[in-house]
C-alpha positions as CSV (number, residue, x, y, z in Angstrom):
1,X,30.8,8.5,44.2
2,X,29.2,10.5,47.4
3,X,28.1,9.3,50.5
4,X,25.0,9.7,52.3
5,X,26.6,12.7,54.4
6,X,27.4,14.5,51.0
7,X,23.6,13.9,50.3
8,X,23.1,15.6,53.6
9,X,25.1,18.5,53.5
10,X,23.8,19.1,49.9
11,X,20.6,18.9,51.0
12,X,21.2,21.6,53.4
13,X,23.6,23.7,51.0
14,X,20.2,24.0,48.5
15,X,18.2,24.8,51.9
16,X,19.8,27.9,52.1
17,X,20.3,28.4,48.8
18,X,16.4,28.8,48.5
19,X,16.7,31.7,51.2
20,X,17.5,33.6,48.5
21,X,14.6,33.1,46.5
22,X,13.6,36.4,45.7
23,X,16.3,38.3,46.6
24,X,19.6,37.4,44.5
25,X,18.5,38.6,41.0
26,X,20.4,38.8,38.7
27,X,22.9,36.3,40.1
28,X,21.6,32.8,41.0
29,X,20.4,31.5,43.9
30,X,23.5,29.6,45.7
31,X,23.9,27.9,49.4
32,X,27.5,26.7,51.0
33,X,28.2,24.7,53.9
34,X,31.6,24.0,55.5
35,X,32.6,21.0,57.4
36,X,35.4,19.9,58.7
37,X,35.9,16.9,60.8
38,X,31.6,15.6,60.9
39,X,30.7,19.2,62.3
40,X,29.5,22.2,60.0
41,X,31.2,24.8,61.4
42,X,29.8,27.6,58.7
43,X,26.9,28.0,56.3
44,X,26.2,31.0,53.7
45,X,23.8,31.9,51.1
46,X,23.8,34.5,48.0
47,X,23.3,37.8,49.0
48,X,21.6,40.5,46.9
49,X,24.2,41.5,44.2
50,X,27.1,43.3,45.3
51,X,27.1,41.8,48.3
52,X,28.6,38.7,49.5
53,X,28.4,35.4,47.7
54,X,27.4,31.8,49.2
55,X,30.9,30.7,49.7
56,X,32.1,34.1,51.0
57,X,29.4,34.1,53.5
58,X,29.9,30.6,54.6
59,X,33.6,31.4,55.5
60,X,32.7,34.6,57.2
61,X,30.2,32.8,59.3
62,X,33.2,29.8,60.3
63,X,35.5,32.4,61.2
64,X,32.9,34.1,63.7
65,X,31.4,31.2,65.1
66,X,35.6,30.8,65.9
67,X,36.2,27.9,63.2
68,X,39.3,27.9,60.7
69,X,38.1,26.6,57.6
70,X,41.6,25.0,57.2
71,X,41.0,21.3,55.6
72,X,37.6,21.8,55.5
73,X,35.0,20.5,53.1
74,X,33.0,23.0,51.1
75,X,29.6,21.7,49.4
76,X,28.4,24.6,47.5
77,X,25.1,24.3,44.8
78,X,26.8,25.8,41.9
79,X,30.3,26.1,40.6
80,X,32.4,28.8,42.7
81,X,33.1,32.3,40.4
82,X,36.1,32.5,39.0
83,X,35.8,36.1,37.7
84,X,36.0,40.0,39.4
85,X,32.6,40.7,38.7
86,X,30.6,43.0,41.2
87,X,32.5,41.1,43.6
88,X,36.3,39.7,43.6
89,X,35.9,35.4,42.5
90,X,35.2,32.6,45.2
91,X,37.3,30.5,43.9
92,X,40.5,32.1,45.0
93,X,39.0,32.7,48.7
94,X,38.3,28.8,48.9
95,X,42.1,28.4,48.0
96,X,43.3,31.5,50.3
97,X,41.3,29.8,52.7
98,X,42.7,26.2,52.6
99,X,39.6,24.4,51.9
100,X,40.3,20.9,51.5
101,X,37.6,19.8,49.1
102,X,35.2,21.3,47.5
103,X,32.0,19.3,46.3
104,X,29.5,21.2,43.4
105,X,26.3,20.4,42.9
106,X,26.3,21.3,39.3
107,X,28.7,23.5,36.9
108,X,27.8,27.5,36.1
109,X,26.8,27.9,33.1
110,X,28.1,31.4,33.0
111,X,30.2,31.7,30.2
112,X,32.7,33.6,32.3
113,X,33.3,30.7,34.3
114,X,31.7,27.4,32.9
115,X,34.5,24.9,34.1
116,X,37.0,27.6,34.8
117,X,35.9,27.6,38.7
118,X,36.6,23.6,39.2
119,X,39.7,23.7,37.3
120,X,41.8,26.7,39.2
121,X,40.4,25.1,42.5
122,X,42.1,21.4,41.2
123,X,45.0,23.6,40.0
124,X,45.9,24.7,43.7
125,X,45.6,21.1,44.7
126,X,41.9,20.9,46.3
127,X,39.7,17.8,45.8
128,X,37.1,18.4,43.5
129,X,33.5,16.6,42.8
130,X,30.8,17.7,40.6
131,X,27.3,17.1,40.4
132,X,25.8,16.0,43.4
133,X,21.9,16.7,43.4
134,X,22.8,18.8,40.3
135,X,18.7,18.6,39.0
136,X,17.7,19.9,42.3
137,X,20.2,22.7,41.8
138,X,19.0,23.1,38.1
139,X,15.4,24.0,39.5
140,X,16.0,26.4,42.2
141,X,18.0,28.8,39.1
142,X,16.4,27.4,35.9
143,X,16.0,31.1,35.1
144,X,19.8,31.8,35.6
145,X,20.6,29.0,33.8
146,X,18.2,30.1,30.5
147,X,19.7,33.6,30.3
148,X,23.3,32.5,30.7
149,X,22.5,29.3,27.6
150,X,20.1,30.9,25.8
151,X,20.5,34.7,26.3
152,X,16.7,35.0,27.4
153,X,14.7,34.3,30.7
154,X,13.0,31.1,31.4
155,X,9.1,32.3,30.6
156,X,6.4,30.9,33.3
157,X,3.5,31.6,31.9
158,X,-0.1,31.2,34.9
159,X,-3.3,30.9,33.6
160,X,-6.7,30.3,36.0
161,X,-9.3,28.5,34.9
162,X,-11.9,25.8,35.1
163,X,-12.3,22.7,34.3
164,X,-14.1,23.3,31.1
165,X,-10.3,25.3,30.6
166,X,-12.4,28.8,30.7
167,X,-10.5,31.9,31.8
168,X,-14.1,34.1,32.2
169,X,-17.5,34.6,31.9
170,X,-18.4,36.0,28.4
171,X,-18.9,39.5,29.9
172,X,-15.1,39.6,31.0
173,X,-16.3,38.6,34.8
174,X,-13.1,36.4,36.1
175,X,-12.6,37.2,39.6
176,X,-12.2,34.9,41.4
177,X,-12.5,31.2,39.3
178,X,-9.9,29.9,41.8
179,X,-10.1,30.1,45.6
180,X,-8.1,32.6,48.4
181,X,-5.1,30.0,48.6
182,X,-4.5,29.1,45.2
183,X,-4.1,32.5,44.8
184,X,-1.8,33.2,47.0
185,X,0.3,30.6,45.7
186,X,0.0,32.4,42.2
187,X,1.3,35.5,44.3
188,X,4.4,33.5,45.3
189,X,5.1,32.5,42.0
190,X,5.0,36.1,40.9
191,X,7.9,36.7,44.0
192,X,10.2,34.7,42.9
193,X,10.0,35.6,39.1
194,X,12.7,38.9,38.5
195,X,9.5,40.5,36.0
196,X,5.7,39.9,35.3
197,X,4.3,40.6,32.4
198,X,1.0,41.4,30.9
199,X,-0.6,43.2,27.6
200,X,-2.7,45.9,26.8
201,X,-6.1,43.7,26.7
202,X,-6.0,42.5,30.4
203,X,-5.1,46.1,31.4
204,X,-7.7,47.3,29.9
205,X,-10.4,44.9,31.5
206,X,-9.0,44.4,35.1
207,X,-6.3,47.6,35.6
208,X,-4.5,45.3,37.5
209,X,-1.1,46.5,39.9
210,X,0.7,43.6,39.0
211,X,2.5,43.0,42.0
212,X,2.8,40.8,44.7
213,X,0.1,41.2,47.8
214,X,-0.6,37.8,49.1
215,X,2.8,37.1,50.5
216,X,5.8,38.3,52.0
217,X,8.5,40.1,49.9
218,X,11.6,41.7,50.5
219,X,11.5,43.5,46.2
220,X,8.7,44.0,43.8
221,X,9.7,42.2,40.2
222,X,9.7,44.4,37.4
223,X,6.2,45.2,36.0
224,X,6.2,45.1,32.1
225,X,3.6,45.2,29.2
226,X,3.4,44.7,25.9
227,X,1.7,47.6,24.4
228,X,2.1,48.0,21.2
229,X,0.0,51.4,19.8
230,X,0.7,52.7,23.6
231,X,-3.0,52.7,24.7
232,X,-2.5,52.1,28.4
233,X,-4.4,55.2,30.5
234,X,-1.7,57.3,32.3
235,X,-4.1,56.3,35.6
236,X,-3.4,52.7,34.5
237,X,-2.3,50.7,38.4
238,X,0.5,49.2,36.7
239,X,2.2,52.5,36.4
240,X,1.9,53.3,39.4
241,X,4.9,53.0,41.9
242,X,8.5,51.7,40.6
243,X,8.6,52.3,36.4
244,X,7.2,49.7,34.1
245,X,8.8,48.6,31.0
246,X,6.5,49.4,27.8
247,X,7.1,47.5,24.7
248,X,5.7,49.0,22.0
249,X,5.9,48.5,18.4
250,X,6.8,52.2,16.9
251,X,7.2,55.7,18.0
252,X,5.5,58.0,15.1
253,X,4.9,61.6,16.2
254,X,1.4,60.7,17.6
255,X,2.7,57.9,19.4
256,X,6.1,59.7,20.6
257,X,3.3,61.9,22.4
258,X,1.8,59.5,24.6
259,X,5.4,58.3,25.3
260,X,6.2,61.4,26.5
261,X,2.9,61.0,28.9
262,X,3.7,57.8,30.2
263,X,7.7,58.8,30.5
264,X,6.7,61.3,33.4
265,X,4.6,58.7,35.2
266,X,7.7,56.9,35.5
267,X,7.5,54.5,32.3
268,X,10.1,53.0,29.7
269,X,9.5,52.9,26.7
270,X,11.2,50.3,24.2
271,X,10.0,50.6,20.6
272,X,10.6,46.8,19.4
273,X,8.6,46.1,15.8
274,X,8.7,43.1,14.2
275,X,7.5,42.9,10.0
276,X,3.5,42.6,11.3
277,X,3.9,45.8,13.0
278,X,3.7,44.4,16.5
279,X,6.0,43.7,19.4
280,X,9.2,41.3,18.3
281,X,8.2,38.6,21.0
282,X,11.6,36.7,20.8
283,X,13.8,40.2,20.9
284,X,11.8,41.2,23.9
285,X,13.2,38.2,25.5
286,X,16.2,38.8,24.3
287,X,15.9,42.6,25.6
288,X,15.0,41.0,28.9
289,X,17.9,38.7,29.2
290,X,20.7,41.9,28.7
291,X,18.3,43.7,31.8
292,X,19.0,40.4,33.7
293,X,15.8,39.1,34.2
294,X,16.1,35.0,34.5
295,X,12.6,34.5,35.4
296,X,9.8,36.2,33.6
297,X,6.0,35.2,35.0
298,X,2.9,35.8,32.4
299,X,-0.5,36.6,33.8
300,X,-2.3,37.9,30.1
301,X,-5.5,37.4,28.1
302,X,-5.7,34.7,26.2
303,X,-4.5,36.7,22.9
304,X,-1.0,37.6,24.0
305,X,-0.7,34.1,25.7
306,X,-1.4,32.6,22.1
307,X,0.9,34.8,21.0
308,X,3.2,34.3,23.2
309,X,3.0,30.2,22.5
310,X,2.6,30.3,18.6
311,X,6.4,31.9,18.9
312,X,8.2,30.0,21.0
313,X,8.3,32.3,24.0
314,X,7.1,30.1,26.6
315,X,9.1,27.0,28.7
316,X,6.4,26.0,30.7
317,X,2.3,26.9,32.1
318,X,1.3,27.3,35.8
319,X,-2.1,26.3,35.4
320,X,-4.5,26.9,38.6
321,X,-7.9,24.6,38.1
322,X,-11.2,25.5,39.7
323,X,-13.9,22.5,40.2
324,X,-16.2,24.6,38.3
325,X,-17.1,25.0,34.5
326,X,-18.0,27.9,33.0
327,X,-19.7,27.1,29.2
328,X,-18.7,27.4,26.1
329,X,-18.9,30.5,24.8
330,X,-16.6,31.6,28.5
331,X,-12.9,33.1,27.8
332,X,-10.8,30.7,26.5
333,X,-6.6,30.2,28.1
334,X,-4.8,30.2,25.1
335,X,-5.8,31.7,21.9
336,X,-4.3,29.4,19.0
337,X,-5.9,27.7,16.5
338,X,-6.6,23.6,15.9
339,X,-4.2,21.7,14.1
340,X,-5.4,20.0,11.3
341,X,-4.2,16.5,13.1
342,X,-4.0,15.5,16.6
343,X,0.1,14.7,15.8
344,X,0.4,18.7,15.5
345,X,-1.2,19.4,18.3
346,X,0.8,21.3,21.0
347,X,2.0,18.8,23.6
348,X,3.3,19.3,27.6
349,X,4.4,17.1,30.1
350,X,3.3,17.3,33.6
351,X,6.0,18.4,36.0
352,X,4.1,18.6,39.3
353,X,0.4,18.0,40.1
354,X,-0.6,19.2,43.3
355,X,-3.9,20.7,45.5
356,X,-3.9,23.8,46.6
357,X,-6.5,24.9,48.8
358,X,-9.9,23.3,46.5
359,X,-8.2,23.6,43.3
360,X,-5.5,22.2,41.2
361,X,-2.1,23.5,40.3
362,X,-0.3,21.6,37.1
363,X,3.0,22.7,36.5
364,X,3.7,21.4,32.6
365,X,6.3,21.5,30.3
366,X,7.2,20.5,26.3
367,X,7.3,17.6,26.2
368,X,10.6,16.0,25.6
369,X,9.2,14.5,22.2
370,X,8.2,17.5,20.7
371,X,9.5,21.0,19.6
372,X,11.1,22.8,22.1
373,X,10.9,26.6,21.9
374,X,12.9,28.3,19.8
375,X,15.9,29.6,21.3
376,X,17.7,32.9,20.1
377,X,21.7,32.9,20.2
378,X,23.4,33.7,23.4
379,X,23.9,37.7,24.0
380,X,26.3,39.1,26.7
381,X,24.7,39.3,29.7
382,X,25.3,40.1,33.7
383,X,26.7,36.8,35.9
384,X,27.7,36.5,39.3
């Protein structure tokens, strides 16, 4: 069904597509090339929203290297809008523009267009062909693609440890188990996520900023914490600089007081209870997914990342492993308890297994045998 040169200029379309790493949020990460007789004469990427889309780009670039995009071939890595959103929909410019042939690599899963792109471009007469290196396209928005299906982010959630799976010393010591490059890479992880989150606990013991230092950024995700009596410090680093989202459980007088504290050091404050008097886990997601968050990276205590598991809220652990061990009675990573049978026993896949630096990085998902995550119904939420 496609050539080796589709391959090719696919290849190249998610190339640039990932140029937008951390810089398209909320809309997804998308890459276009144009070619017309064996020669690309224009390429694009998504820029930050409001601004110019892939395909937009991609025809702006043809026409100023000189190039009419007349007959030309368009391979693009998702779907081409169909709707006025913050900008007018790709779509019609392909047509305006003559293209020839447009080749997807997988559809949007944006409600708002789902399908609706392909068929007005077949409508006007333009060859079209869907799903070229559609997996590859997949991974570079998984996030996009979990808020548009599920109405929630995709949740990363990073844990250190060593090989004994300890998180820290029994006094709460834990800097640094890993080495200097594994944590960087941790740091690049936290880039391209659109918020990081962490709880009251790991505040507490390491006041950490919660940002990314190691690497090169052009935006600072969204800091949030799960906090539920509102005991972070008003000094607290994670309030300091752009606002943080506080989730909390209730506002009672007392508590409405310390809101007001936090509010003029630049804090939110969402009150979101569930029937245990803590924070509704699955409606913060939900919360998260109307803001437009796709990716949301966890760096907590063991506690919250039990939490976190036991109700559904994670898709998949970043685990860094040091050659070390620790001991037993060291910080655990997850804080759930043992199943009564090894068949009920929480089960991942390995996605990736790599070395970085002296250490380990295992990217794992459910695996496909057992329960996914729940996942809470669809809510309207911001596309492309």
């Amino acid at each position: 069904m496609f050539s080796q040169t589709d391959f090719t200029y696919m290849e190249r379309a998610l190339a640039l597509a990932a140029r937008g790493m951390y810089t398209t949020d909320p809309n997804p990460r998308v890459g276009c090339v144009l070619v017309r007789d064996g020669i690309v004469i224009g390429e694009g990427f998504t820029q930050p929203a409001g601004q110019d889309h892939a395909e937009i780009r991609a025809l702006k670039d043809a026409r100023s290297r000189g190039h009419d995009p007349r007959g030309a071939t368009a391979y693009v890595t998702l779907e081409p809008c169909s709707h006025f959103g913050r900008t007018p929909p790709c779509a019609n410019a392909l047509i305006e523009a003559k293209i020839a042939r447009v080749i997807a690599a997988m559809e949007d899963p944006n409600p708002l267009v789902s399908g609706r792109g392909l068929r007005i471009l077949r409508d006007a007469g333009i060859e079209v062909r869907c799903g070229l290196l559609e997996h590859d396209a997949r991974e570079l928005n998984i996030g996009f693609v979990s808020r548009m299906a599920r109405g929630r982010p995709w949740v990363r959630m990073k844990v250190a440890a060593s090989l004994d799976g300890r998180t820290g010393l029994p006094n709460g010591e834990s800097q640094w188990i890993t080495g200097a490059a594994a944590r960087a890479d941790g740091h690049a992880w936290r880039a391209r996520a659109s918020a990081i989150l962490t709880g009251i606990g790991t505040v507490r013991e390491d006041d950490p900023r919660m940002t990314v230092r190691a690497v090169d950024t052009p935006r600072q995700p969204q800091r949030v914490l799960i906090d539920s009596r509102l005991e972070v410090p008003p000094t607290a680093q994670i309030l300091a600089g752009a606002p943080t989202l506080v989730f909390c459980a209730t506002l009672d007088a007392q508590l409405e007081a310390r809101a007001e504290v936090l509010r003029e050091r630049g804090a939110e404050i969402v009150p979101l209870a569930n029937d245990k008097g803590k924070v509704d886990l699955p409606e913060m997601l939900k919360v998260l997914g109307m803001r437009g968050v796709n990716e949301l990276h966890v760096e907590a205590g063991y506690k919250l990342n039990g939490s976190l598991l036991r109700e559904g809220c994670v898709d998949e652990l970043l685990v860094y492993v040091a050659p070390s061990l620790l001991g037993v009675e060291s910080m655990g990573m997850f804080g759930i308890a043992a199943p009564d049978t090894l068949d009920g026993r929480t089960r991942f896949a390995f996605h990736s297994v790599d070395r970085v630096g002296d250490d380990l990085r295992i990217l794992a998902r459910f695996a496909s045998d057992a329960p996914e995550p729940s996942a809470p119904t669809p809510t309207p939420s911001m596309g492309r």
